[in-house]
C-alpha positions in Angstrom: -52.1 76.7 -48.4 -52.9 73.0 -48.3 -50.7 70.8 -50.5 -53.3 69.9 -52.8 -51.7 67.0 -54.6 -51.3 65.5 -51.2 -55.5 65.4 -50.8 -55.6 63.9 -54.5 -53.2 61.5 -53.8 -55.3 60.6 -50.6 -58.5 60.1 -52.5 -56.9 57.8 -55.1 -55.7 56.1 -52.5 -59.2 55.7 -50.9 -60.3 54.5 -53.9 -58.2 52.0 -54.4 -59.5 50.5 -51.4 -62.6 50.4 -51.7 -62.5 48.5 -54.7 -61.9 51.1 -57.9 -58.7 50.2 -60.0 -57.0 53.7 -60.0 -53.6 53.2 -61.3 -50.7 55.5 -60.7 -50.9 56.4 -64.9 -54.2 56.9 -64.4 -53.9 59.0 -61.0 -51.2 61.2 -62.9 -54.0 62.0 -65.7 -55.9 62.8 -63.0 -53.6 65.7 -61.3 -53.4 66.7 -64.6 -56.7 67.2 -65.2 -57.1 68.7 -62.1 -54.3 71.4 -62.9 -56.5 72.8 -65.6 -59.8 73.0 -63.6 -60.5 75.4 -60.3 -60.0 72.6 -57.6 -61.9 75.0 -55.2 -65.1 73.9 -57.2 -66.4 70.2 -56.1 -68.1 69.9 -59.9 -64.6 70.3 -61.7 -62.6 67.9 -58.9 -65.3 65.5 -59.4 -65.5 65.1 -62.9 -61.5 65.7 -63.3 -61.7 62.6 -60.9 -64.6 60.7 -62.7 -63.4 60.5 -66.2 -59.7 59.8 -65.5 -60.0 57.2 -62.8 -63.1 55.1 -63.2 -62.3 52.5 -66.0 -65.8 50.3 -65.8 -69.7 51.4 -65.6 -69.3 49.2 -62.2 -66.5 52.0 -60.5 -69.3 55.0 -61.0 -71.6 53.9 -57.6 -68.3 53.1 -55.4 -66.6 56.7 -57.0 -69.6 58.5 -55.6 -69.9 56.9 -52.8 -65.6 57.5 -51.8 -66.2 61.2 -52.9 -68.8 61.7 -50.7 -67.3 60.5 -48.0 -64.1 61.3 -48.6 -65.0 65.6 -49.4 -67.9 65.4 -47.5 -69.3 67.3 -50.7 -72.6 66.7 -53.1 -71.1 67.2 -56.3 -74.6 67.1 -57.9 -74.5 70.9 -58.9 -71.3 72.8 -60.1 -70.6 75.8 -58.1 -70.9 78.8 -59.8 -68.2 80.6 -60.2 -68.1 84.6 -60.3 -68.2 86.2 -63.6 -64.9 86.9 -65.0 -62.8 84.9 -62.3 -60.1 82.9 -63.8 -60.3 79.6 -62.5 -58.2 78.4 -59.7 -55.5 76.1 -61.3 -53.6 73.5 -58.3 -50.1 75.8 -59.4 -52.0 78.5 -58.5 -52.3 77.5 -54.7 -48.7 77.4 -54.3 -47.5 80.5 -55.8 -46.3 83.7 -53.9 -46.6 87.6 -54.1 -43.4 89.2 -55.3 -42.7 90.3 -51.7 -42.1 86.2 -50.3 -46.1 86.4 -49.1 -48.5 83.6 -50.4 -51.1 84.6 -53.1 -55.0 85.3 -51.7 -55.8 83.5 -49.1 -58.9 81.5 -50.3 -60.4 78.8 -48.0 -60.6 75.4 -48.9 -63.8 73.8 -47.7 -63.4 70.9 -49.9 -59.8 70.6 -49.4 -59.5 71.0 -45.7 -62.5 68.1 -45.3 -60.0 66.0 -47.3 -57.4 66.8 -45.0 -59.3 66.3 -41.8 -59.9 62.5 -43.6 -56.8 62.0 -44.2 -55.6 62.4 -40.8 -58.7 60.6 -39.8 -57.1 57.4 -41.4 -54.3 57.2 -38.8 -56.3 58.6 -35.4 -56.8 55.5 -32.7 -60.5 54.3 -32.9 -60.4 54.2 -29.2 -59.7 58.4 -28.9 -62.6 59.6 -31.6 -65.3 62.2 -30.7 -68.6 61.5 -31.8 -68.7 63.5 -35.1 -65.1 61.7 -35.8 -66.8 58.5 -35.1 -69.5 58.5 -37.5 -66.9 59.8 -40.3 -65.4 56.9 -39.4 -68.0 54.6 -39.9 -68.9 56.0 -42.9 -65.2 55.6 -44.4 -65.4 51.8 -43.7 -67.9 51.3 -45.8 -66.0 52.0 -48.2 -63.6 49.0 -47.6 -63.8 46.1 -49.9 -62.0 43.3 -47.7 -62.7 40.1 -50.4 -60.4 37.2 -50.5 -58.1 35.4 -53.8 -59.6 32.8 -56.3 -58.2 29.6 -55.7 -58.5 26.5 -58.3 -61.7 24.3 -58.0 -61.6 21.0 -58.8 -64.6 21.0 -61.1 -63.7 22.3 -64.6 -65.8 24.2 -67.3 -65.5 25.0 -70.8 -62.6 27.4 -72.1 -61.1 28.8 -75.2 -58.0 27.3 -74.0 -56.6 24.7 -72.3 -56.2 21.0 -72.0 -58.4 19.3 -74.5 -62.2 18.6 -73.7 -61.8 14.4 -75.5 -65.9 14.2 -74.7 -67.1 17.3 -76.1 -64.6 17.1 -79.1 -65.9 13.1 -79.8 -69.2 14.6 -79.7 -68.8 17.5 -81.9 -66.8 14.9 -84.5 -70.3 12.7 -84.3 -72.4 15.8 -85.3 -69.6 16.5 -88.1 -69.7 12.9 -90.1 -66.6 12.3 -88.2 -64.6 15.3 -89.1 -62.5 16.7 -86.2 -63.6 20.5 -87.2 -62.2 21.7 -83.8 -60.6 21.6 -80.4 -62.9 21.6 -77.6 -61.3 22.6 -74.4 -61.5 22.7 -70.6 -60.0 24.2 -67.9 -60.2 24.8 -63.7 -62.9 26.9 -62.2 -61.8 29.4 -60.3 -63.8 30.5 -56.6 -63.5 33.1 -54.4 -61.6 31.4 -51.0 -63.8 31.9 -47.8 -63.3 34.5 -45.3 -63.8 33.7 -41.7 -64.5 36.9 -39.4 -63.8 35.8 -35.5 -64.3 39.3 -33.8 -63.4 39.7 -30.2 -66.6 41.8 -28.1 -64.9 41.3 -24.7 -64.4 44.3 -22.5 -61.0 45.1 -23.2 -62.1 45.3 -26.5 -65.3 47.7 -26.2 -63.6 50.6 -27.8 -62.8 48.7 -31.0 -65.8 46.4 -31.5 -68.1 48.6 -33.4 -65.7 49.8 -35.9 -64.7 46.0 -36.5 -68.4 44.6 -36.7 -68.9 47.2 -39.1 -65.7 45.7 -41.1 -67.4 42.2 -40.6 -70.6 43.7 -42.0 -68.9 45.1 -45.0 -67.0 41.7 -45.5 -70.5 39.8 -45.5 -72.1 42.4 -47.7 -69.1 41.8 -50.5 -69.8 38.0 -50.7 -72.7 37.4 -48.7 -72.0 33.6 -49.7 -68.9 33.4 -49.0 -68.1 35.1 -45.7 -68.5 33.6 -42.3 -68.8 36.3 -39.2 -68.6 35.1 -36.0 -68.1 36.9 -31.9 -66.2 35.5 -29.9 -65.8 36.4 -26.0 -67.0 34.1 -23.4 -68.7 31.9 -25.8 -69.5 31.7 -29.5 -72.2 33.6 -30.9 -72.7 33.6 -35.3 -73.5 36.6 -36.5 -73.5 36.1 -40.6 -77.4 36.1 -40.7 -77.4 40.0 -38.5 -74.6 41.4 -40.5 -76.4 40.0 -44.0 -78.9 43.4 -43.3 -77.4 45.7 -46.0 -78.0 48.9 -43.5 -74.7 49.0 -41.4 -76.8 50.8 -38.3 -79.6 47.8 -38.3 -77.2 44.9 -38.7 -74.8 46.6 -35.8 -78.4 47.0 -34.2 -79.2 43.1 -35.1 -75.8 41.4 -33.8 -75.8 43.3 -30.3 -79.3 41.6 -30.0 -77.9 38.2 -30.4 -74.5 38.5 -28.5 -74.9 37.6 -24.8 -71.5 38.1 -23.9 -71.0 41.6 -25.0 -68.5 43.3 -23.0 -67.4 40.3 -21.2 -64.7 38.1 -20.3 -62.4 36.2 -22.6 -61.5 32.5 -22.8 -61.0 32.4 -26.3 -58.9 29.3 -26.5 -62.8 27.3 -25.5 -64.4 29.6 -27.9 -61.8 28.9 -30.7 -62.2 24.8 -29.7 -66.0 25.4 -30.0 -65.6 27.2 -33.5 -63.2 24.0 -35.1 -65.4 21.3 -33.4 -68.8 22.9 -34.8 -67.9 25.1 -37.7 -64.2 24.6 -38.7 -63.9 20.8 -39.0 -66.4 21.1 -41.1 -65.4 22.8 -43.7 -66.0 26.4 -43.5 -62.1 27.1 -41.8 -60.9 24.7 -44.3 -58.7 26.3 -47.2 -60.2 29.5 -45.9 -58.7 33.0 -44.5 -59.1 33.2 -40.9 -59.2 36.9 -39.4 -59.3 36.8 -35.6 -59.9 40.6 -34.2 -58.8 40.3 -30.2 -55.9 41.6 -28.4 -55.4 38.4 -27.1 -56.1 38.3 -23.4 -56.9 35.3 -22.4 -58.5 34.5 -18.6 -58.5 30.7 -19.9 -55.6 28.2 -20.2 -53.2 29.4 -22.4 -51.7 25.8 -23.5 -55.4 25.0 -25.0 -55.3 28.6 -27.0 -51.6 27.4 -28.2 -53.5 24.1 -29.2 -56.5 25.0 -31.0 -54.4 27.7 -33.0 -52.5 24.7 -34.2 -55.3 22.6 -34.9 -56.5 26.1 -36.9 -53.7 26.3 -38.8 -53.5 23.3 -40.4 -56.9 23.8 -41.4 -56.8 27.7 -42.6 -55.1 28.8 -45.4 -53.8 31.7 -43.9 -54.5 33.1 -40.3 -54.3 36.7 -40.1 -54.4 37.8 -36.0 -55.6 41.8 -35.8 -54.4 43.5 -32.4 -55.4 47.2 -31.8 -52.8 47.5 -29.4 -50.3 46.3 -31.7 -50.3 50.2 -33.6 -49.5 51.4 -30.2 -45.9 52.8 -29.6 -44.0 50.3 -27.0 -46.5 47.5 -27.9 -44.9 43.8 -27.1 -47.5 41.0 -27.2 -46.3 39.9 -23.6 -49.6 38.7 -22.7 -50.4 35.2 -22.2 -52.5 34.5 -24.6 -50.7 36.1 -27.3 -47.2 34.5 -26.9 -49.5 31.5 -27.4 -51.2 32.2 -30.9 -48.1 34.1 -32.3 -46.2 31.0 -33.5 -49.7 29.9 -35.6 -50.2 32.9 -37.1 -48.9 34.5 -40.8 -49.9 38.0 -40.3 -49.8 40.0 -37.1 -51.5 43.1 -38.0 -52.5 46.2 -35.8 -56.6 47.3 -36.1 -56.8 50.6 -34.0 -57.5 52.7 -36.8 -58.8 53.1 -40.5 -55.2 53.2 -41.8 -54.9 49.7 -39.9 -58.2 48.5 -41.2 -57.4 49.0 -45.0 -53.8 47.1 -43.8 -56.3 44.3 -43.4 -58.4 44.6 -46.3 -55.0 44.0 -48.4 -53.6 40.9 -46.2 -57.3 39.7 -47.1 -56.9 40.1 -50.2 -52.9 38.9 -50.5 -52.7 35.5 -52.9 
């Protein structure tokens, strides 16, 4: 039998990504739960799931949404179980006859879906069937790639803090004079800007949809906050498309407006037309920069080596994703990668959902 634990442990996981707090004391309630209920029944994994690891009315859409995709199962209406049957406990799956054999061999619908997910997470986006493909797409959805708060420089009233002199003067007016409290103030705090450079060239065909739809889902989270750009043989913004809030017609939407789809690369002139237009700016400034390429570059590789200087000093943090990079043997030998490596503070692969989530969190890393 499957190790059922294992598949829990997976969903939490899932969770977790895709935005739900489920902590390890609250994961444990839940395999506790889940060792009194029949875990061959989607009702009782779902509700053992529900009420244990959702702490806010807010976790209940994005709880659905995760078990749906990752069971594959509508846990609308309990199954019915058979009268009499004792229900199947998750000890129960892993106990044996008398004679060494395993108990009765059940199947797993639920639990084998899981399992075909979870080993989804690690397959190469390059190598998926179709059906694979479009669990795929639906699993990265689920991502919630959203960036620290950093300090503003405007302040606003607090409970706490350094003291407010105006507002306290003011209230002593209104008082006769009488100091009858503190007023204090304290930093705003704002979401830092994330900056989506993804790379549509040829050599990155096999990758590009399941990293638009990342872009998308970044844009969706702060649709005021996010920047989305292709990059390729020239520079093409795609913020407006991916703003759409279905994945399919915002996908549909950005091919429309790219010109260079499947093309070459000269990405250190596309990065120089990014800074000069958009970064200078102000929207690279302070901001987390995620450049999706695998860095082959047909261009000069001394102006790449440039203008990822020029972006560092900008960015707060450059994260560079390769898909090759989760590749056994991988060495970023090629030209244009030897020149961005020494600009960059995260090298991280993107060849698969595992990788993906990888970048969610170095997103999401103060």
């Amino acid at each position: 039998m499957r190790d059922v634990t294992e598949t829990l442990l997976g969903f939490a996981r899932t969770l977790r990504h895709a935005g739900v707090a489920a902590s390890p004391e609250r994961v444990q309630v839940m395999l506790q739960a889940a060792g009194e209920l029949d875990v061959t029944n989607a009702a009782d994994v779902y509700w053992a799931g529900r009420v244990t690891l959702c702490s806010e009315p807010d976790d209940l859409p994005t709880y659905d949404m995760a078990f749906a995709a990752y069971f594959g199962s509508d846990p609308g209406r309990p199954a019915q179980r058979p009268p009499g049957a004792p229900p199947q406990r998750v000890a129960r799956l892993f106990e044996t006859g008398g004679d060494g054999s395993e108990g009765p061999d059940r199947t797993d619908e639920q639990t084998t879906t899981a399992s075909s997910a979870e080993v989804l997470r690690h397959r190469d986006m390059a190598r998926l069937s179709a059906a694979e493909r479009a669990e795929l797409r639906r699993l990265v959805a689920l991502l919630r790639p959203v960036t620290p708060d950093r300090v503003s420089r405007r302040s606003t009233s607090a409970h706490r803090g350094r003291v407010d002199v105006q507002r306290t003067v003011h209230a002593m007016l209104r008082s006769g004079g009488e100091v009858t409290r503190l007023a204090h103030r304290t930093r705003r705090r704002k979401p830092r800007r994330l900056v989506v450079l993804v790379d549509v060239s040829g050599s990155m065909r096999p990758y590009a949809d399941a990293l638009l739809r990342f872009g998308h889902v970044a844009v969706r989270c702060r649709p005021g906050n996010t920047e989305a750009f292709t990059i390729g043989t020239r520079l093409t913004r795609v913020t407006r498309q991916l703003r759409l809030r279905d994945p399919d017609q915002a996908l549909t939407a950005s091919s429309a407006a790219i010109p260079d789809w499947s093309g070459g690369t000269r990405l250190g002139e596309v990065l120089k037309a990014f800074l000069d237009r958009w970064g200078q700016r102000g929207t690279a400034r302070q901001a987390v920069v995620v450049i999706f390429s695998d860095g082959w570059e047909r261009g000069d590789a001394a102006l790449l080596a440039e203008q990822m200087a020029r972006l560092s000093r900008l960015a707060r943090r450059v994260v560079w994703v390769n898909p090759h990079k989760g590749k056994a043997g991988f060495a970023p030998l090629t030209s244009g990668m030897a020149a961005a490596l020494p600009y960059v503070d995260e090298f991280v692969a993107g060849h698969s959902l595992a990788a993906l989530e990888q970048v969610a969190t170095a997103v999401a890393r103060p």
